[in-house]
N, CA, C and O atoms as a GROMACS GRO file, in nm:
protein
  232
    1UNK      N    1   0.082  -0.120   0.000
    1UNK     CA    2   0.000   0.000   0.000
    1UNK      C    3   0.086   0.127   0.000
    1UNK      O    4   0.024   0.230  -0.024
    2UNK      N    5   0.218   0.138   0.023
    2UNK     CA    6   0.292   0.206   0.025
    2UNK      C    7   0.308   0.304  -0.132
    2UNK      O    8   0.322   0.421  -0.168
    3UNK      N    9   0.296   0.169  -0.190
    3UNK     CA   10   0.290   0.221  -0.370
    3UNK      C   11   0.156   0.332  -0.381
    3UNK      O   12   0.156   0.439  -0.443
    4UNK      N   13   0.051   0.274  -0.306
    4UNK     CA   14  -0.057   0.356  -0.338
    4UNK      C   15  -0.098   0.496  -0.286
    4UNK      O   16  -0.190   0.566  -0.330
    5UNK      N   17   0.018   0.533  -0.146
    5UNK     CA   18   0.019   0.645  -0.137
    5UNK      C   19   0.120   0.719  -0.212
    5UNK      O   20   0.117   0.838  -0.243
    6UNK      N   21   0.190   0.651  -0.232
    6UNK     CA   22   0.326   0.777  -0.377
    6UNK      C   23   0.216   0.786  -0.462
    6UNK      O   24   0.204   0.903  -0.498
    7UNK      N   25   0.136   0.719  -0.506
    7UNK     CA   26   0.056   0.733  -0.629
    7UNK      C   27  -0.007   0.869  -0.633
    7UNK      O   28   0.006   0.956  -0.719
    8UNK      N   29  -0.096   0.870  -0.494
    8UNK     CA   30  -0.184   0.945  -0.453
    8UNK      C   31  -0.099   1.084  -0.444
    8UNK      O   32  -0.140   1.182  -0.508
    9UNK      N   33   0.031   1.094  -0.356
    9UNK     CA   34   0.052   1.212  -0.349
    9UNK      C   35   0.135   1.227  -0.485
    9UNK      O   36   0.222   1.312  -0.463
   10UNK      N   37   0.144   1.178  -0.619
   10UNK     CA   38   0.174   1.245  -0.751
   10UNK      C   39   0.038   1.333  -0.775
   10UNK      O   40   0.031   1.448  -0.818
   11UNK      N   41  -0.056   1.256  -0.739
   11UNK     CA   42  -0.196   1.321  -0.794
   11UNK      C   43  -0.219   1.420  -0.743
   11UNK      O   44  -0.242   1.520  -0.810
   12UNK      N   45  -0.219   1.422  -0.602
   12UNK     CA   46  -0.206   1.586  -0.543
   12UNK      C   47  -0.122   1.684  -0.558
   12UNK      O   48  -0.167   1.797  -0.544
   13UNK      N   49   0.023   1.666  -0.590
   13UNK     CA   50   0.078   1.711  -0.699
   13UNK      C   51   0.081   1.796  -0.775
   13UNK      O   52   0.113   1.914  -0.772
   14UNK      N   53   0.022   1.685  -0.893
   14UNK     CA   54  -0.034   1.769  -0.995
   14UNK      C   55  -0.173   1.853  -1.009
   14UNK      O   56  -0.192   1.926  -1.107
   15UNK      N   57  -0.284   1.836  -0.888
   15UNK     CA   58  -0.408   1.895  -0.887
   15UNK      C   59  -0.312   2.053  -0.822
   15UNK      O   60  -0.326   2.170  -0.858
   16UNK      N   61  -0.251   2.015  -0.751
   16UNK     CA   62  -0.201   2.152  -0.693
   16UNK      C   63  -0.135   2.228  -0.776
   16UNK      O   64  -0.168   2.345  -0.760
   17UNK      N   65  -0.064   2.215  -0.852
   17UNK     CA   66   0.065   2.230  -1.016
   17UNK      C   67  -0.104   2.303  -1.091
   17UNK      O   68  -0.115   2.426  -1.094
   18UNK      N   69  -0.186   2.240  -1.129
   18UNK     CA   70  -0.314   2.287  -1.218
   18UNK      C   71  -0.383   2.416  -1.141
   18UNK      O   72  -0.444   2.509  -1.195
   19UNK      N   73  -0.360   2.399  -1.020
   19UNK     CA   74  -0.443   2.536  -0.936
   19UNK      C   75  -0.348   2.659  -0.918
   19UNK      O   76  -0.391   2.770  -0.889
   20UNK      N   77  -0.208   2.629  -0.938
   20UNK     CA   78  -0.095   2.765  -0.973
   20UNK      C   79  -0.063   2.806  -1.093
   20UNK      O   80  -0.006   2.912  -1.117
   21UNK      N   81  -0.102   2.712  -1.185
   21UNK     CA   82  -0.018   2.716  -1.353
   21UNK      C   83  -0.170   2.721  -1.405
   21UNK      O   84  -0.231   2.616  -1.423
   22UNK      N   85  -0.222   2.833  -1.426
   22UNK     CA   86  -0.298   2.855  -1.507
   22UNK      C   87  -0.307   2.854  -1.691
   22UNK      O   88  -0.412   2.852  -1.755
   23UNK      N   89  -0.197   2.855  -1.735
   23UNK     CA   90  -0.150   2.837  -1.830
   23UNK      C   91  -0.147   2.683  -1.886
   23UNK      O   92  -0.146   2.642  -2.002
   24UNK      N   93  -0.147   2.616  -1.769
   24UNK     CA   94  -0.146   2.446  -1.830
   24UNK      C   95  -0.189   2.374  -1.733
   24UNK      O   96  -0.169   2.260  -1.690
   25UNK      N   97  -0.256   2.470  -1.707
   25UNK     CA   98  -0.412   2.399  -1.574
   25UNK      C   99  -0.462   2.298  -1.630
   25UNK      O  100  -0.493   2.213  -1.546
   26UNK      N  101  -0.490   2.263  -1.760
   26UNK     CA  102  -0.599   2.134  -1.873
   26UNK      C  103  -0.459   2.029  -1.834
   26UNK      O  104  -0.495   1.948  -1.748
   27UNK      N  105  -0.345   2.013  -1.864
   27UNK     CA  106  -0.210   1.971  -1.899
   27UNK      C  107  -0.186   1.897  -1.762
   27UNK      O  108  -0.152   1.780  -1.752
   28UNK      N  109  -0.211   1.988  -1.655
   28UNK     CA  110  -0.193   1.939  -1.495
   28UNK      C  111  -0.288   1.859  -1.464
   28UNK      O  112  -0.252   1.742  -1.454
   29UNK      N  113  -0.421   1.886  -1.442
   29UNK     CA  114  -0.523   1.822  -1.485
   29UNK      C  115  -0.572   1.662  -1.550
   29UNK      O  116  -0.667   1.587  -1.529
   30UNK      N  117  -0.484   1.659  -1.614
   30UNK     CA  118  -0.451   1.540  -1.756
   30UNK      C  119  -0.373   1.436  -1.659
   30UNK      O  120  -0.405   1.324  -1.619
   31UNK      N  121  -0.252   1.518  -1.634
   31UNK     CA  122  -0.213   1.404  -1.546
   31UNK      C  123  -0.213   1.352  -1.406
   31UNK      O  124  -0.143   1.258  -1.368
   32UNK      N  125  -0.313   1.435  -1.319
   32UNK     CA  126  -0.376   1.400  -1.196
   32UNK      C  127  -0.487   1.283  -1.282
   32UNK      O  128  -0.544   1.194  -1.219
   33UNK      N  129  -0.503   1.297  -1.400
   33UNK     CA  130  -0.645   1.204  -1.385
   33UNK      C  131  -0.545   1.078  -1.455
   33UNK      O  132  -0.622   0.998  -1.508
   34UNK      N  133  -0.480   1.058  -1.462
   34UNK     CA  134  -0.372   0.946  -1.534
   34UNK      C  135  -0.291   0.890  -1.395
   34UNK      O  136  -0.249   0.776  -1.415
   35UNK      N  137  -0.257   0.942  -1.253
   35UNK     CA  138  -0.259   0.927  -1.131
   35UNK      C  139  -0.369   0.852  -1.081
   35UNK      O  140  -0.376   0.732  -1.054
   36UNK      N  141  -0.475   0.962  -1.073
   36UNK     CA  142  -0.576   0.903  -1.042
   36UNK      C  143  -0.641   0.751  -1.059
   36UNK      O  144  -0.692   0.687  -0.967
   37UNK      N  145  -0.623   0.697  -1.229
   37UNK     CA  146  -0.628   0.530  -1.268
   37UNK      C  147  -0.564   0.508  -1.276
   37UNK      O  148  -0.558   0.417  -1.359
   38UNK      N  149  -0.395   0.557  -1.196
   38UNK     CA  150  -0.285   0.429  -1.167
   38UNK      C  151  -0.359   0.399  -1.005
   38UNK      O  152  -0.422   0.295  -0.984
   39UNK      N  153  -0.348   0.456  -0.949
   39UNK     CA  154  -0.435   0.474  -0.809
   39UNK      C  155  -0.512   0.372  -0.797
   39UNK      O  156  -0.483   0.287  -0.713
   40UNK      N  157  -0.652   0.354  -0.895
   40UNK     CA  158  -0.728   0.292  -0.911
   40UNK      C  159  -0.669   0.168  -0.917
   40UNK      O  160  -0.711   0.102  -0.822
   41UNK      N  161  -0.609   0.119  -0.969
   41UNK     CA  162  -0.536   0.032  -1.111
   41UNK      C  163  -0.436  -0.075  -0.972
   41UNK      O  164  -0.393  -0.190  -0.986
   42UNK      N  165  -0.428  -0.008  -0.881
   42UNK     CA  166  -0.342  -0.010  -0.774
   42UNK      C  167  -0.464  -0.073  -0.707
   42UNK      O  168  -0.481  -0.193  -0.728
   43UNK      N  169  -0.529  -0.026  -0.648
   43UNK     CA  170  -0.624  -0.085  -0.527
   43UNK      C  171  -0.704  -0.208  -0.607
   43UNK      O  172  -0.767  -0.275  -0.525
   44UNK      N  173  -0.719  -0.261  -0.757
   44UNK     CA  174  -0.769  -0.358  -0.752
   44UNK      C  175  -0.692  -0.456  -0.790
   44UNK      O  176  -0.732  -0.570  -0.808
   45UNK      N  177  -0.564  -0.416  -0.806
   45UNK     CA  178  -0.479  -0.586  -0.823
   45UNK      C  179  -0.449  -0.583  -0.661
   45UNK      O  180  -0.441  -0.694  -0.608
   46UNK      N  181  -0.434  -0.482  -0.585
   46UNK     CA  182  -0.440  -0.489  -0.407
   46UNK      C  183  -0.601  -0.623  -0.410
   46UNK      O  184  -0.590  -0.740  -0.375
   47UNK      N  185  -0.664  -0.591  -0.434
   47UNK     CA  186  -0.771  -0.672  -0.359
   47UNK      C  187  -0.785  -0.815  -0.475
   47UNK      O  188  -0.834  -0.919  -0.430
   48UNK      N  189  -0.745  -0.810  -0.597
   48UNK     CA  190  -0.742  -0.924  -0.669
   48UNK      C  191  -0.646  -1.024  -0.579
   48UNK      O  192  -0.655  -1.147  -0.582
   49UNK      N  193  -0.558  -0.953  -0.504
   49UNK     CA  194  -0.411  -1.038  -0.508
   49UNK      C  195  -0.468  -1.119  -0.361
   49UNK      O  196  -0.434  -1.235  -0.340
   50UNK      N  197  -0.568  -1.036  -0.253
   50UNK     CA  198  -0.588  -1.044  -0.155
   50UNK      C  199  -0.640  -1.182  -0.190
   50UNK      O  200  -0.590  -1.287  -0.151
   51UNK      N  201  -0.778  -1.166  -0.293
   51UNK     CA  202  -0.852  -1.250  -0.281
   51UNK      C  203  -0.784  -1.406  -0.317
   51UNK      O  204  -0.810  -1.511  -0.259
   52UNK      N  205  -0.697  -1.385  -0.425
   52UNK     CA  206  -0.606  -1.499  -0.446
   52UNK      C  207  -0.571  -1.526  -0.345
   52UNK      O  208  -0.666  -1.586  -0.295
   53UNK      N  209  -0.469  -1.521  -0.256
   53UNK     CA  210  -0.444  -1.555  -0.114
   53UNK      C  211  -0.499  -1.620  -0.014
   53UNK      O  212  -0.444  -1.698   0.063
   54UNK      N  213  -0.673  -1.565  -0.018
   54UNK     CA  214  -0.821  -1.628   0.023
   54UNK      C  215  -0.826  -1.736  -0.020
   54UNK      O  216  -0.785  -1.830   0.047
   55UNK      N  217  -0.878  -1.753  -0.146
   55UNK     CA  218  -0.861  -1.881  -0.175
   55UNK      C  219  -0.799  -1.936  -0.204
   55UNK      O  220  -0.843  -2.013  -0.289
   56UNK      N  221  -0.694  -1.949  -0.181
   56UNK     CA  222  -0.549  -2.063  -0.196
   56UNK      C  223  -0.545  -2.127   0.009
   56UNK      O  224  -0.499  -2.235   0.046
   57UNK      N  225  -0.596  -2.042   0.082
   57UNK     CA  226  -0.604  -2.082   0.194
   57UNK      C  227  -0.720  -2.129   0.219
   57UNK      O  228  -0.750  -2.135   0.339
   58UNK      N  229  -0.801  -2.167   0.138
   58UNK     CA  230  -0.907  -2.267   0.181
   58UNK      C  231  -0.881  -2.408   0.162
   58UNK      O  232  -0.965  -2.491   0.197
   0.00000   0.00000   0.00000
């Protein structure tokens, strides 16, 4: 889970980078939301991997 907070704080990051750089606010933006579904992308092989684990211990 460690991975998934670096993830998170790239995304805040860049939402913060989009709220000073008005100029490439769309650009900052772009890649908080490309953060955002690594993020995602992150918490469900986290719970795929869990569940594998589950059932291998039954």
């Amino acid at each position: 889970m460690k991975r998934l907070v670096e993830i998170r704080n790239q995304e805040f990051f860049c939402r913060e980078r989009a709220l000073r750089d008005s100029e490439r606010k769309n650009f900052w933006l772009a890649k908080a939301a490309e953060w955002e579904q690594c993020a995602l992308d992150e918490i469900a092989f986290h719970f795929r991997e869990c569940n594998l684990d589950m059932a291998a211990a039954r």
